[in-house]
DOTI-347335 format. One record per atom (N, C-alpha, C): chain; x, y, z. Coordinates in nm, 3 decimals, padded with zeros to 5 digits. Example, Ala and Ser with C-alpha at 12.3 -4.5 7.8 and 13.67 -1.06 7.14 Angstrom:
2
(site A,(01.319,-00.569,00.780));
(site A,(01.230,-00.450,00.780));
(site A,(01.320,-00.330,00.780));
(site A,(01.285,-00.225,00.708));
(site A,(01.367,-00.106,00.714));
(site A,(01.290,00.003,00.787));
END
This chain:
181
(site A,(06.779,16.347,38.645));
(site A,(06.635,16.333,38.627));
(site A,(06.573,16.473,38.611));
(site A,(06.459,16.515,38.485));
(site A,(06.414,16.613,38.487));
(site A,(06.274,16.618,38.601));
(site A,(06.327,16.794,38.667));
(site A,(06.207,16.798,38.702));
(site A,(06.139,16.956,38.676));
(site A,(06.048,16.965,38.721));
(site A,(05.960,17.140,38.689));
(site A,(05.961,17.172,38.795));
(site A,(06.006,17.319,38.830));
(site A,(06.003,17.423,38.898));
(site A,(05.905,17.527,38.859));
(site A,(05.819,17.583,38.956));
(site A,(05.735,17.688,38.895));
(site A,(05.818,17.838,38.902));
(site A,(05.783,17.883,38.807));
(site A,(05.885,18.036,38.800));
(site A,(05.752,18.163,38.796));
(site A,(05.884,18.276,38.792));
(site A,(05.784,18.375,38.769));
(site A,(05.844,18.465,38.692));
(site A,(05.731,18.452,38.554));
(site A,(05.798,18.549,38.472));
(site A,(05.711,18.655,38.442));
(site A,(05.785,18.781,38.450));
(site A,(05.669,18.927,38.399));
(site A,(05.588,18.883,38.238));
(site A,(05.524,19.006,38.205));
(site A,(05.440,18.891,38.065));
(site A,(05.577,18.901,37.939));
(site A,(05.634,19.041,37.933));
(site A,(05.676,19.067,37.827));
(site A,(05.861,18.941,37.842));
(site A,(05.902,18.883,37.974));
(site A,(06.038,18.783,37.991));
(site A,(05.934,18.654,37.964));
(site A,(05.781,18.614,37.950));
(site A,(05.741,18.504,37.886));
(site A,(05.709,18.500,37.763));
(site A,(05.678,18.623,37.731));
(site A,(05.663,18.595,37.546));
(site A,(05.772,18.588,37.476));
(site A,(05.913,18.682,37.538));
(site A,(06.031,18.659,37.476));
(site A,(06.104,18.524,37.475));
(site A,(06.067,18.429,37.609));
(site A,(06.126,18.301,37.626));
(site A,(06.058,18.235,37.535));
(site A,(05.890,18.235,37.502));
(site A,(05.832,18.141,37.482));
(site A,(05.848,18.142,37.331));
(site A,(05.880,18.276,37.252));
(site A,(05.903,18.268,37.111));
(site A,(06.064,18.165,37.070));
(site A,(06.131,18.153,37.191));
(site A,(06.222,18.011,37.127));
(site A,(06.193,17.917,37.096));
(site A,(06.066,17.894,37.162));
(site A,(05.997,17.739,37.134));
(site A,(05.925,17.746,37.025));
(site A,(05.973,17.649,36.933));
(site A,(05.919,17.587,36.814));
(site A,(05.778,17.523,36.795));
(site A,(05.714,17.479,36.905));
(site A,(05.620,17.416,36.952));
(site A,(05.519,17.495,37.026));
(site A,(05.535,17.639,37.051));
(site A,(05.501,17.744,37.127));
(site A,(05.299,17.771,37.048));
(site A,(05.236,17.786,37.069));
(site A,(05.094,17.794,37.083));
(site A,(05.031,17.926,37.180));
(site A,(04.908,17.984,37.097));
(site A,(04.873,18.119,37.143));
(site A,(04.817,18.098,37.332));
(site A,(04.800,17.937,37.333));
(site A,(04.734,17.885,37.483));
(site A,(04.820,17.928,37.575));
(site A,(04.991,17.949,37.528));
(site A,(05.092,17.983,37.651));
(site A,(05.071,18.058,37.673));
(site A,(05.061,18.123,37.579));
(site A,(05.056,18.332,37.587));
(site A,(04.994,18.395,37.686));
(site A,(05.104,18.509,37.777));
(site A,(05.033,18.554,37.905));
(site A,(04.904,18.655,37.887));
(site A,(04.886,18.658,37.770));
(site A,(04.744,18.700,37.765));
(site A,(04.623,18.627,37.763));
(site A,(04.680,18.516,37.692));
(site A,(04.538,18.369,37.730));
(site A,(04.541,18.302,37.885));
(site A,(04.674,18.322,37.930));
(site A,(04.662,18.300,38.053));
(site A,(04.591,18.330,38.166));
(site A,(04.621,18.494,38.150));
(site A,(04.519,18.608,38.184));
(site A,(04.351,18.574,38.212));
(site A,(04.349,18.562,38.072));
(site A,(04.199,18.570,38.016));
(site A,(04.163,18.462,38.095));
(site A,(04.225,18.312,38.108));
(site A,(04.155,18.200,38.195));
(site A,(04.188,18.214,38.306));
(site A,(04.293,18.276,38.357));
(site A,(04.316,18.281,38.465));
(site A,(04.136,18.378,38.557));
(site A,(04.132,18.464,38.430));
(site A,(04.027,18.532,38.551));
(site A,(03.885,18.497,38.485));
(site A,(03.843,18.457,38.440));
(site A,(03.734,18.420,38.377));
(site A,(03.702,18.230,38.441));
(site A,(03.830,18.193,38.500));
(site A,(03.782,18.083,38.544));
(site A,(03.826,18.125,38.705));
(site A,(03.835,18.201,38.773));
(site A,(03.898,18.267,38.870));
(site A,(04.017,18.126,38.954));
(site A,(04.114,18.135,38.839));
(site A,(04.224,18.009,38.859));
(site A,(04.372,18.137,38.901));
(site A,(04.432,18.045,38.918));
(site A,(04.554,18.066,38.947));
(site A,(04.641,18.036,38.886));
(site A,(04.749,18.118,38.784));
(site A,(04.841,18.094,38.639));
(site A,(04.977,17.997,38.711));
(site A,(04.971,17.889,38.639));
(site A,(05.094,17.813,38.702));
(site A,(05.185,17.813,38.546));
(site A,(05.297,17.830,38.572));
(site A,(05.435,17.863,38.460));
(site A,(05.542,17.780,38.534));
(site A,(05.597,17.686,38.493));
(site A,(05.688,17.588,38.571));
(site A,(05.786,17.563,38.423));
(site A,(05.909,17.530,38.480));
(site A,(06.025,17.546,38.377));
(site A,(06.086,17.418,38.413));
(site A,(06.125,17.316,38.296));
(site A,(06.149,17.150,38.284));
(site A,(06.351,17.215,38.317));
(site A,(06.371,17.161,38.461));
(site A,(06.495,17.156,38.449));
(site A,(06.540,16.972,38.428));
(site A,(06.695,16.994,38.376));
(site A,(06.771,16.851,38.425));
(site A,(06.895,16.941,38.440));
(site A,(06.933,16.945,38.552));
(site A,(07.054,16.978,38.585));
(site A,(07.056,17.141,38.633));
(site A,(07.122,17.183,38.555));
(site A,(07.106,17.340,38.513));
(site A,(07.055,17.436,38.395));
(site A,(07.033,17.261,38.281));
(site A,(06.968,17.323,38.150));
(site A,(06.797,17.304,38.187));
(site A,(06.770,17.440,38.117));
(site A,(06.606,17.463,38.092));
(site A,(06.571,17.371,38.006));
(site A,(06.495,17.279,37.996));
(site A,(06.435,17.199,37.910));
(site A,(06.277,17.205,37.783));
(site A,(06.216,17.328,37.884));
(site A,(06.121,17.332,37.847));
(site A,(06.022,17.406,37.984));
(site A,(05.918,17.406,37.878));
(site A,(05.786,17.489,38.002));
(site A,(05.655,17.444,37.988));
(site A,(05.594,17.425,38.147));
(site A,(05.454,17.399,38.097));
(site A,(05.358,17.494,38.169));
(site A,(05.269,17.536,38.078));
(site A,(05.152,17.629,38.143));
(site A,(05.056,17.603,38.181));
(site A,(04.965,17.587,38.282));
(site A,(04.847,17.578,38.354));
(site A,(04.781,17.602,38.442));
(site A,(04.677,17.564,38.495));
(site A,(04.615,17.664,38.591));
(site A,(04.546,17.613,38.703));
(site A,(04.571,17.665,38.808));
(site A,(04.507,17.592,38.944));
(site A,(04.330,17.639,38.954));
(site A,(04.205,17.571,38.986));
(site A,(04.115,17.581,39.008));
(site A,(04.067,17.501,39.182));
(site A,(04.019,17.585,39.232));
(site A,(03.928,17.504,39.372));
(site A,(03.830,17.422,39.297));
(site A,(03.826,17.294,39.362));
(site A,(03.631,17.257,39.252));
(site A,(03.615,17.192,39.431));
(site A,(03.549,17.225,39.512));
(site A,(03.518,17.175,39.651));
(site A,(03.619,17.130,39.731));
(site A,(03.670,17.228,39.724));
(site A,(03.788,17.264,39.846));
(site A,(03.911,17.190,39.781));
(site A,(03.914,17.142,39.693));
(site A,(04.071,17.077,39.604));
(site A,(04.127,17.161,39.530));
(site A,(04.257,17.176,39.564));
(site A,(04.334,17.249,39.455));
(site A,(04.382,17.192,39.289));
(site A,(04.307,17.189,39.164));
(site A,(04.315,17.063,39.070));
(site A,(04.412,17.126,38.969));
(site A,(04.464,17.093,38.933));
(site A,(04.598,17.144,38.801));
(site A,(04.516,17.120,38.649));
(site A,(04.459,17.233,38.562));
(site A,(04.458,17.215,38.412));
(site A,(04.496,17.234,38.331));
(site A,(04.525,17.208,38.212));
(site A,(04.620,17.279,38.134));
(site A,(04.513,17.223,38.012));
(site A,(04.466,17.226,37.965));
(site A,(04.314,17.322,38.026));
(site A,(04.213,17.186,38.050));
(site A,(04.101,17.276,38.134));
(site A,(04.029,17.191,38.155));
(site A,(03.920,17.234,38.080));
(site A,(03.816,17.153,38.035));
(site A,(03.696,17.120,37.927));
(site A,(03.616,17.295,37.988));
(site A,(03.570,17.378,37.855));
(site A,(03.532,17.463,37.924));
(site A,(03.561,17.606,37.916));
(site A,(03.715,17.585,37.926));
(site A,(03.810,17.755,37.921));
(site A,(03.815,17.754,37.750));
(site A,(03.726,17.692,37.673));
(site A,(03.762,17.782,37.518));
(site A,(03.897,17.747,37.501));
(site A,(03.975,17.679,37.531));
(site A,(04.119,17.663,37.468));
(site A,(04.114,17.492,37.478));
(site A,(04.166,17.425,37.331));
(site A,(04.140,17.311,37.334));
(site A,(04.319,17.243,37.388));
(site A,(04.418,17.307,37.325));
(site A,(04.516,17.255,37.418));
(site A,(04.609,17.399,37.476));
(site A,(04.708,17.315,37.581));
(site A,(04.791,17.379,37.659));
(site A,(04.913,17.312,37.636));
(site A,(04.947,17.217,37.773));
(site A,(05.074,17.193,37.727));
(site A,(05.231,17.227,37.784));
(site A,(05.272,17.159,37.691));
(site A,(05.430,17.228,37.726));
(site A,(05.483,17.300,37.596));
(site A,(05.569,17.353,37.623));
(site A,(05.702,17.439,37.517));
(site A,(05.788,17.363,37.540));
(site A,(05.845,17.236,37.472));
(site A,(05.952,17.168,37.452));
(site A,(06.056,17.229,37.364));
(site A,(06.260,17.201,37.411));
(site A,(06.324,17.198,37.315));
(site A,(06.289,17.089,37.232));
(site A,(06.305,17.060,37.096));
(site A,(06.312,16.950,37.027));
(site A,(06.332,16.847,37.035));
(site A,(06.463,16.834,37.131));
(site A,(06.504,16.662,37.150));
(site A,(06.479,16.667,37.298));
(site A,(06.362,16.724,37.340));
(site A,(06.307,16.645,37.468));
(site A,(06.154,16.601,37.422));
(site A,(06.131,16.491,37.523));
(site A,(06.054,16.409,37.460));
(site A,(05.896,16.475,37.573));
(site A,(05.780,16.438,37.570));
(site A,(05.699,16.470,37.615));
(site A,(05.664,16.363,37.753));
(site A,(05.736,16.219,37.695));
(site A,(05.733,16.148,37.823));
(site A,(05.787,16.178,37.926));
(site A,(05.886,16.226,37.929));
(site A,(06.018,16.303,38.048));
(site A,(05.890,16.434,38.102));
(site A,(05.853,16.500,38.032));
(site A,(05.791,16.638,38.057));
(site A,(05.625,16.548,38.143));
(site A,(05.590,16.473,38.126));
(site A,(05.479,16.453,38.153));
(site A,(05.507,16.319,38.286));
(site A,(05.652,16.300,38.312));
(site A,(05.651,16.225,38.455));
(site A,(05.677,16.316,38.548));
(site A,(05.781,16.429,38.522));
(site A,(05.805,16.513,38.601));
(site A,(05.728,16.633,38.610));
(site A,(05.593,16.635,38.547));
(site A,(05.469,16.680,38.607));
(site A,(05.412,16.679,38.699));
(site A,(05.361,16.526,38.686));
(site A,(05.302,16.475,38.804));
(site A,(05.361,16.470,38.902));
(site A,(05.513,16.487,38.954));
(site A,(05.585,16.502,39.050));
(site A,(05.505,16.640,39.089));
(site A,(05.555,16.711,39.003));
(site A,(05.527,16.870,39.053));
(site A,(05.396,16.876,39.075));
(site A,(05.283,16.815,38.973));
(site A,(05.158,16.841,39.055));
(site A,(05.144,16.795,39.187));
(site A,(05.167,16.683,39.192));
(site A,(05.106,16.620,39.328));
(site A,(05.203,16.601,39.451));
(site A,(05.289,16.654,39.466));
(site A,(05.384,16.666,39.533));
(site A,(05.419,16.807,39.569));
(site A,(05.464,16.920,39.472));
(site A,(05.492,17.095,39.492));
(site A,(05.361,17.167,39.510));
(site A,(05.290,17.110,39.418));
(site A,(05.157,17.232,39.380));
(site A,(05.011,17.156,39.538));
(site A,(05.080,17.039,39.533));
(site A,(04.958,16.944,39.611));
(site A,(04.842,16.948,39.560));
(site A,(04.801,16.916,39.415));
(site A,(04.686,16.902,39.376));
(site A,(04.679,16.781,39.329));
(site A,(04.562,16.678,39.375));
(site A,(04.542,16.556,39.368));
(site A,(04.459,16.505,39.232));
(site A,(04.428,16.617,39.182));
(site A,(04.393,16.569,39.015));
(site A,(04.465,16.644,38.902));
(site A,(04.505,16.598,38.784));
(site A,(04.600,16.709,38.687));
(site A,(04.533,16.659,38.547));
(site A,(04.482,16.781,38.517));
(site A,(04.515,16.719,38.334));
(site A,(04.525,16.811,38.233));
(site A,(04.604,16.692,38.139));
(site A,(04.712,16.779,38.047));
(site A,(04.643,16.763,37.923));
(site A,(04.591,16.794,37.815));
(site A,(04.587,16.840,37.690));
(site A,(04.674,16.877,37.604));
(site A,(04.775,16.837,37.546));
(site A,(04.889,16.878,37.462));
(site A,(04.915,16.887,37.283));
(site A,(04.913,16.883,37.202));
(site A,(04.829,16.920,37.121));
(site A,(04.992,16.780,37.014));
(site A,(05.096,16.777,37.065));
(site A,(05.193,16.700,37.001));
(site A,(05.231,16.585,37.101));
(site A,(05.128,16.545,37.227));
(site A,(05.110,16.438,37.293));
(site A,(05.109,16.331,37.231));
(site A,(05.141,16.198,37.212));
(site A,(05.072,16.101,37.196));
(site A,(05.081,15.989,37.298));
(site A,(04.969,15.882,37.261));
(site A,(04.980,15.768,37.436));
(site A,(05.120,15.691,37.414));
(site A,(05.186,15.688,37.346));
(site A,(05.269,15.657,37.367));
(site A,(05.397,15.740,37.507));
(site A,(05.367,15.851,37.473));
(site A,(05.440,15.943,37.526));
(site A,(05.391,15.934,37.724));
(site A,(05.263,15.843,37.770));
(site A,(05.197,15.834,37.896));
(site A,(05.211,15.633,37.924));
(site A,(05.229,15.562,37.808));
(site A,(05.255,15.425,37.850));
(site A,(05.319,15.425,37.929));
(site A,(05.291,15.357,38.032));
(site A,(05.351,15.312,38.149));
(site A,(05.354,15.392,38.250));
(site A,(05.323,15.512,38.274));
(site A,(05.348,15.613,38.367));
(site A,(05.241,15.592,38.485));
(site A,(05.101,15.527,38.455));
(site A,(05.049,15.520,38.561));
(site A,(04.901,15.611,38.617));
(site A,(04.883,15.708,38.373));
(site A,(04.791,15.798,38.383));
(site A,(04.692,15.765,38.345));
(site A,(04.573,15.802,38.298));
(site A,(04.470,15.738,38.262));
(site A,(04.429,15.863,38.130));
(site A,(04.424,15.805,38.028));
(site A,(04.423,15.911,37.954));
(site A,(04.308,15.882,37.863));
(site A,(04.252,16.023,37.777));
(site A,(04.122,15.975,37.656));
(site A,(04.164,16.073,37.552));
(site A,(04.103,16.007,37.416));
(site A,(04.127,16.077,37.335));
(site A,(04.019,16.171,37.298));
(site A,(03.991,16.291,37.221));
(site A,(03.907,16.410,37.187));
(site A,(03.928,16.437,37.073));
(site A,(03.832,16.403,36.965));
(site A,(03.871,16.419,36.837));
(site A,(03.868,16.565,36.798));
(site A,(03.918,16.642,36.746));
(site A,(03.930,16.728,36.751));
(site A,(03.976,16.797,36.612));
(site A,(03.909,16.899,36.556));
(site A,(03.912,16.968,36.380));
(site A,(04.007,17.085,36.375));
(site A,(04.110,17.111,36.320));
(site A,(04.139,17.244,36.278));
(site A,(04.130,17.319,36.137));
(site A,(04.128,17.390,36.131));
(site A,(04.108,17.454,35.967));
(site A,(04.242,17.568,35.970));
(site A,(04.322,17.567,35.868));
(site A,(04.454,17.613,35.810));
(site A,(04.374,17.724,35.779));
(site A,(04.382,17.868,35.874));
(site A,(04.337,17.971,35.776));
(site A,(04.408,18.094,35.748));
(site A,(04.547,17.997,35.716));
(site A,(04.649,18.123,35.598));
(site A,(04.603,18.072,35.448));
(site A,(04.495,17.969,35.410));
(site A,(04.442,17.948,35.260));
(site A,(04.360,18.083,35.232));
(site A,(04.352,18.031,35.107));
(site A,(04.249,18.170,35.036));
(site A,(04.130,18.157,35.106));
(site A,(04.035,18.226,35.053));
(site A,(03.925,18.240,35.099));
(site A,(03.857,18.135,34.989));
(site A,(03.897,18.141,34.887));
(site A,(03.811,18.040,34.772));
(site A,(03.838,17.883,34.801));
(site A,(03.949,17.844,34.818));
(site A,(04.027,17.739,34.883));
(site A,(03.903,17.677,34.972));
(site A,(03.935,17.775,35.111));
(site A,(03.831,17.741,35.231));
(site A,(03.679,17.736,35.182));
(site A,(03.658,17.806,35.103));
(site A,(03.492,17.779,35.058));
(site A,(03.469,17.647,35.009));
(site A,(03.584,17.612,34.886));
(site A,(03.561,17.470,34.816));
(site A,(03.539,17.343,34.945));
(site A,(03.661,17.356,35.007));
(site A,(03.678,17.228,35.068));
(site A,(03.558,17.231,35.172));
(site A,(03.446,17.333,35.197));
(site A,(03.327,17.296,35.282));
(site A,(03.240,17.232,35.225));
(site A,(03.140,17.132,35.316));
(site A,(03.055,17.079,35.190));
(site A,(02.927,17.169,35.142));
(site A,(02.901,17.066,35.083));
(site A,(02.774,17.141,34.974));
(site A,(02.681,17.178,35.077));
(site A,(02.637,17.136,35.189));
(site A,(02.505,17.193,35.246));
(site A,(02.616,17.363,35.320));
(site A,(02.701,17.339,35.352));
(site A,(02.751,17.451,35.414));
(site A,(02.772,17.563,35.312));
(site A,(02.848,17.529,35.206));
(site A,(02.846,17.653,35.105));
(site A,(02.735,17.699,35.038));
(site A,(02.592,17.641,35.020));
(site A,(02.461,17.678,35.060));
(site A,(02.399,17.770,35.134));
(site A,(02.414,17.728,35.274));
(site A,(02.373,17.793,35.370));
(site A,(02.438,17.918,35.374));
(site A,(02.562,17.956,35.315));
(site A,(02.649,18.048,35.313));
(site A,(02.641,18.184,35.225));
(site A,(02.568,18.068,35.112));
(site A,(02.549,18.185,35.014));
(site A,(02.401,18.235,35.010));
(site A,(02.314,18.155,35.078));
(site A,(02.201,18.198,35.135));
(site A,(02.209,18.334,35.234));
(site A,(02.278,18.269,35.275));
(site A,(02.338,18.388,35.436));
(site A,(02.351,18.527,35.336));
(site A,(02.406,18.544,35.218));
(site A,(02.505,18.638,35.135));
(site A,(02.394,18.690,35.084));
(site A,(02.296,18.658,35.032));
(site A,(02.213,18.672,34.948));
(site A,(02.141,18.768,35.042));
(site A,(02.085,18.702,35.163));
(site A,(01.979,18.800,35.281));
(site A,(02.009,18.876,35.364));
(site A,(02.148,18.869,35.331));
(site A,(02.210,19.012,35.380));
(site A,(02.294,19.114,35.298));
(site A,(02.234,19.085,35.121));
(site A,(02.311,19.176,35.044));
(site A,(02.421,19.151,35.059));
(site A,(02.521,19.041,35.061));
(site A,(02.622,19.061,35.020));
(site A,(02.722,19.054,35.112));
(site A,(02.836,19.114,35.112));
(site A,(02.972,19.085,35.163));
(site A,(02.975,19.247,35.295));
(site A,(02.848,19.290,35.333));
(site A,(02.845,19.443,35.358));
(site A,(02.861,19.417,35.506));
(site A,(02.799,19.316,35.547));
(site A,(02.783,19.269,35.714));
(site A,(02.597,19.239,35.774));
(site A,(02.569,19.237,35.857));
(site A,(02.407,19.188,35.885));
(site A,(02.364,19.295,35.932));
(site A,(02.278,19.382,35.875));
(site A,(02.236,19.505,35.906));
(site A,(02.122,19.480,36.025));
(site A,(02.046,19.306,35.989));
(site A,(01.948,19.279,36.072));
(site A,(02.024,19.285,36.268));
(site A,(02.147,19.266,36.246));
(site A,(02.167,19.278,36.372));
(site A,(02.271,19.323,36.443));
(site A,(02.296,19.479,36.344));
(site A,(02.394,19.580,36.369));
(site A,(02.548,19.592,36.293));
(site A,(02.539,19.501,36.282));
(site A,(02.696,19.464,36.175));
(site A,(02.677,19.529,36.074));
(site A,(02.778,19.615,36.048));
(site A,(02.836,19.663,35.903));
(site A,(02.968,19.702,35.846));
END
C-alpha cells in the first residue's frame, strides 16, 4: 500500500528531483514554495509517495493555523497559485496519491481539513474515497504563440481596448503616464 512520508529536501536536491517529473509545475518549485510559505506565514510540507522502497511520487503543500487548526493546502483560494498537487511517475495513478494523503494529512501532519487542487486530477480519480470535491473553471493561455496569434484569438472588444491603450500611450514605448518605459 502506498503511503507519503514528509522529507526534507535543500532547494537545489528539490529542483533536481522534481525536474524527473513529467508532470512537474512552477507551484512545486522551492521558490513558489518560499514565496507562499511566507507571504501566507504557512509551513512548506514536501512528502514523497512511497510503496515499498520505490519513490512514487511527491506532493507539495502547506500548513496554515486558521483558529488554532493546523489545515493542509496545496493551495488554498488566495496564494495566487491556481494548482499544486503532486509530481507523479506516469503509471501511478492520482487515486493511490490522493488516499494516501489523507492518511498523511489527518493522521502524520494532524490536520483535520486538506485540500488539494491538482491541475491532471479528475473526480474520477476521488470516487469513492470519501472526499467532497468542486470544480473551478479555470482559463489558461499558451504563451510560447506569437504575439499576432495571441492578439487574433482575443475578442474584438479586447483587441480594441488594446489598441486604444497603444494609441494613448504612443505606442509599444511603455506608459509614461505612470512611469513605465
Amino acid at each position: 500500500m502506498a503511503r507519503f512520508e514528509r522529507v526534507e529536501l535543500d532547494a537545489r536536491g528539490w529542483y533536481e528531483t522534481l525536474s524527473t517529473f513529467e508532470d512537474r509545475i512552477v507551484f512545486h518549485t522551492p521558490a513558489w514554495m518560499s514565496f507562499v510559505a511566507e507571504t501566507q506565514d504557512a509551513e512548506p510540507v514536501l512528502a514523497a509517495l512511497h510503496e515499498g522502497s520505490e519513490v512514487l511520487g511527491y506532493f507539495t503543500g502547506l500548513i496554515v493555523r486558521k483558529f488554532g487548526l493546523k489545515i493542509l493546502g496545496s493551495p488554498f483560494r488566495g496564494w495566487s497559485t491556481p494548482y499544486m498537487g503532486f509530481a507523479l511517475r506516469p503509471s501511478v495513478s492520482r487515486r493511490v496519491a490522493v488516499h494516501a494523503l489523507t492518511e498523511c494529512a489527518f493522521r502524520q501532519l494532524r490536520c483535520p481539513h486538506l485540500e488539494v487542487t491538482d491541475m491532471h486530477m479528475g473526480s474520477s480519480d476521488i470516487a469513492g474515497l470519501g472526499v467532497a470535491h468542486m470544480m473551478h473553471p479555470t482559463m489558461e493561455v499558451d504563451l510560447t504563440q506569437s504575439e499576432e496569434t495571441l492578439f487574433m484569438k482575443m475578442d474584438s472588444a479586447c483587441r480594441r481596448k488594446h489598441s486604444q491603450g497603444r494609441k494613448e500611450r504612443g505606442g509599444d514605448r511603455g506608459s509614461p503616464r505612470h512611469g513605465f518605459r
